[in-house]
Phi, psi and omega in degrees: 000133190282195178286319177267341162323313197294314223256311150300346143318281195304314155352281182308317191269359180195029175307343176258022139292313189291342196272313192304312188263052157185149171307191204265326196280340139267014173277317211295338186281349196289346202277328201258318165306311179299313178295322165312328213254286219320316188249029180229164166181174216289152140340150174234132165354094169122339224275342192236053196028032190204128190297109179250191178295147176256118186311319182312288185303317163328329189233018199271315178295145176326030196300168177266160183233126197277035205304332165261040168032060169313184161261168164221178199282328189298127169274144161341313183288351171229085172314151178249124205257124183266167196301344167244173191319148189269138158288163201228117187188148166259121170250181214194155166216167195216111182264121207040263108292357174280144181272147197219114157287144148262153185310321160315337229241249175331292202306319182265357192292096165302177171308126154090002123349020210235157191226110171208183188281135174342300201266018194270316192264350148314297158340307186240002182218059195295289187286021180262307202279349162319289182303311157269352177275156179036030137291345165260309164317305193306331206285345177298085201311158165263344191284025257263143228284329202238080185314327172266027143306155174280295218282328196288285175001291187294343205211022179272352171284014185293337178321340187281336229241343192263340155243038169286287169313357165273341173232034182271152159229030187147155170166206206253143164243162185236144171215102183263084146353172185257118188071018165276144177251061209278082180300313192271135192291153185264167179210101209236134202266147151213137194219120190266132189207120160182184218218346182217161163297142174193149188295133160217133176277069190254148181236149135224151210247131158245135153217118158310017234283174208278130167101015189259174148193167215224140115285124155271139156245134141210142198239143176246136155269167170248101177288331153261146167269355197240039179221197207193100180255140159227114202279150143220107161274114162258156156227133176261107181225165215227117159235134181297198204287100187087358218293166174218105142220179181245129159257132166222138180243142168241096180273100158231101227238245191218150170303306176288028170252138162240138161196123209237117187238141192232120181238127154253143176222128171268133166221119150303202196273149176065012187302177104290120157214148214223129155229106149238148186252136162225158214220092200231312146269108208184188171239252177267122169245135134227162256171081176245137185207114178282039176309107172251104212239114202224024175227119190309141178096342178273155172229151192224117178231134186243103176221146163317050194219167170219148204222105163259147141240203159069240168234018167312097197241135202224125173212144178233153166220132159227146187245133166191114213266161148252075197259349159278150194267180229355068161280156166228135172223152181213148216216129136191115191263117172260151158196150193237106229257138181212166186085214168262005189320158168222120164226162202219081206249158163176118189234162189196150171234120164236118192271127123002140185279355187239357163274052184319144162066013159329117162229115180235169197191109175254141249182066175262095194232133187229167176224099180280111182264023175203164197274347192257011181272149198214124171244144186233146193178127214188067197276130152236148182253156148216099202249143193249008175218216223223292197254096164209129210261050217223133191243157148223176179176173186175139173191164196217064173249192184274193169290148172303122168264348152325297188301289184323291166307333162277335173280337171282244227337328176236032162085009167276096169326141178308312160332312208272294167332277180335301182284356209268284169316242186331298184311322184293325172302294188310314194306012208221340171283276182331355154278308184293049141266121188281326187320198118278289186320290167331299206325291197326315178291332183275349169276349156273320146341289165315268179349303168277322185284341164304336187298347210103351183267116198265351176278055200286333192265133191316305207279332182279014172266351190288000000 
């Protein structure tokens, strides 16, 4: 039995369960997600012309699926504290997949706001969430129709996302009213918990609307290192007319974690939006981020970075579409790969024949620091019109050993030198955090784990 077998099996034998523990707006896509998955099935090694993660395999194990929505024990109330000053963030936490508001969080939530659990807001907001859930996920082939599409290539793992939506029952909704201004960044904890392996099926759903704007944080935990967690994440996001937001996601999870997260993002005319992912702890990552910037004027920056060791395998894909004229989009993904680690980018920009005056600019830089660490990289454009400014570029080597011999010239232990060299690699991603604060915290972050430290969160040592 392949991997997506299991999971249509398990469909079949208790979709009625699954539909009793979740609303008709998330019920209503499953019937079409099965059938699409009936004649598709997960990546494979190689399948997207390049050595990646093999998808199959990421989902090929017996994990457990919580469909009757046991509870499980971490509570809100005992927060996961990380070893550095905490950002000032209104927060949420998703315990597998279940949504756990904390009280600071309601409480502190401006006018024109709202944060709540996935099926909370299906409920009360049917045709808002109707209108928008798996409308970007959904829309995606699995097949693809032109094998040297870039876009087709880049988005044939949607088969994860469509069978996300065949098994979500909850996850986080986001709501910025229109000309609303959400100063304090939201921050949504996911804490992977259980006592046996298990799957957890998270969605989150944004909408931006026009002239509002938002920060999102969200970071995955592990609560065991000895348990075998597989993530599968989508996120949907919608920015309206002017709109402004930021995500910064953060993984520090476990050796034994898998996870494969999927970002669709729509920008009307004059949006903004900042996505950066860091990847500092984990077992098999992959990272897809779909981005359509379908409005004039909109801009988009997409970045990056990964510290693998050990047998730690990272892998990122981004599709970033231009279909309007004058848009900008800027990519610059880093990793610093040591051990046995394996990493993987393959990116792509693709202009539109009506996106005139297009400025896009793509950035791939890796550093393999052991002869047995393996980097894959595999940047493309595709452009369909004329008067357009658009770059790419991608390499791959060790530390400057210039660098490295002018600092032991001056009395810098090599270690010291070394870590030195990589935080300076690192630094032009960890800038494009608009926080202070955030910034400040993920350059300490880097720090310990370039130091060697794989515990970065106080609480994921329980």
């Amino acid at each position: 039995m392949d991997a997506l077998a299991q999971y249509l099996n398990l469909y079949r034998e208790h979709s009625d369960v699954l539909m009793a523990n979740a609303p008709e707006a998330l019920n209503r896509p499953r019937p079409r997600a099965y059938e699409r998955l009936m004649s598709a099935r997960l990546p494979r090694k190689g399948d997207e012309g390049y050595p990646a993660l093999s998808v199959e395999e990421m989902f090929a194990p017996d994990y457990g699926v919580n469909l009757r929505r046991v509870p499980f024990g971490v509570e809100a109330s005992e927060p996961f504290r990380c070893g550095v000053p905490n950002v000032s963030t209104l927060m949420a936490f998703v315990v597998n997949d279940s949504f756990r508001p904390t009280a600071t969080l309601e409480r502190n939530l401006p006018d024109g706001v709202e944060v709540m659990s996935l099926a909370r807001a299906a409920e009360i907001y049917p045709d808002v969430v109707a209108k928008h859930y798996d409308a970007l996920a959904g829309a995606v082939k699995l097949i693809p129709t032109d094998p040297h599409s870039t876009a087709d290539a880049v988005m044939q793992p949607s088969a994860v996302s469509v069978l996300n939506t065949l098994l979500c029952q909850d996850g986080v909704f986001v709501r910025v009213k229109a000309g609303v201004r959400c100063d304090k960044p939201l921050q949504i904890v996911n804490i992977s918990n259980a006592s046996a392996p298990l799957l957890a099926v998270r969605r989150m759903l944004v909408i931006v609307e026009d002239g509002a704007s938002c920060s999102i944080l969200t970071c995955d935990h592990a609560a065991s290192h000895d348990v075998d967690y597989l993530n599968c994440q989508v996120t949907e996001a919608f920015l309206g007319r002017g709109a402004s937001l930021d995500i910064y996601d953060l993984e520090e999870s476990s050796a034994r974690t898998a996870r494969h997260a999927q970002l669709y993002a729509r920008q009307d005319e004059g949006s903004e939006f900042t996505v950066n992912g860091t990847t500092l702890v984990g077992g098999r990552t992959r990272n897809s981020y779909y981005v359509e910037l379908c409005g004039e004027h909109a801009r988009a920056k997409l970045a990056g970075m990964a510290i693998g060791g050990d047998e730690q395998a990272v892998e990122n894909a981004t599709c970033v579409i231009h279909r309007a004229p004058k848009t900008e989009s800027d990519q610059l993904f880093k990793n610093i790969l040591d051990d046995k680690a394996e990493g993987a980018f393959y990116g792509s920009i693709i202009v539109d024949e009506k996106a005139d005056f297009t400025k896009a600019y793509q950035i791939n830089r890796n550093i393999v620091a052991s002869p047995s660490a393996r980097m894959h990289t595999r940047p493309q454009l595709e452009i369909y019109c004329d008067e357009v400014k658009c770059s790419h570029g991608a390499t791959v080597g060790q530390i400057d050993e210039n660098a490295m011999f002018y600092m032991r010239q001056r009395g810098i232990p090599e270690r010291q030198a070394r870590m030195m060299l990589m935080q300076a690699f690192m630094a032009d991603v960890i800038d494009t955090v608009s926080i202070p604060a955030l910034k400040s915290r993920l350059a300490q972050l880097v720090e310990l784990r370039l130091s060697g430290t794989r515990e970065l969160c106080a609480a994921c040592e329980r």
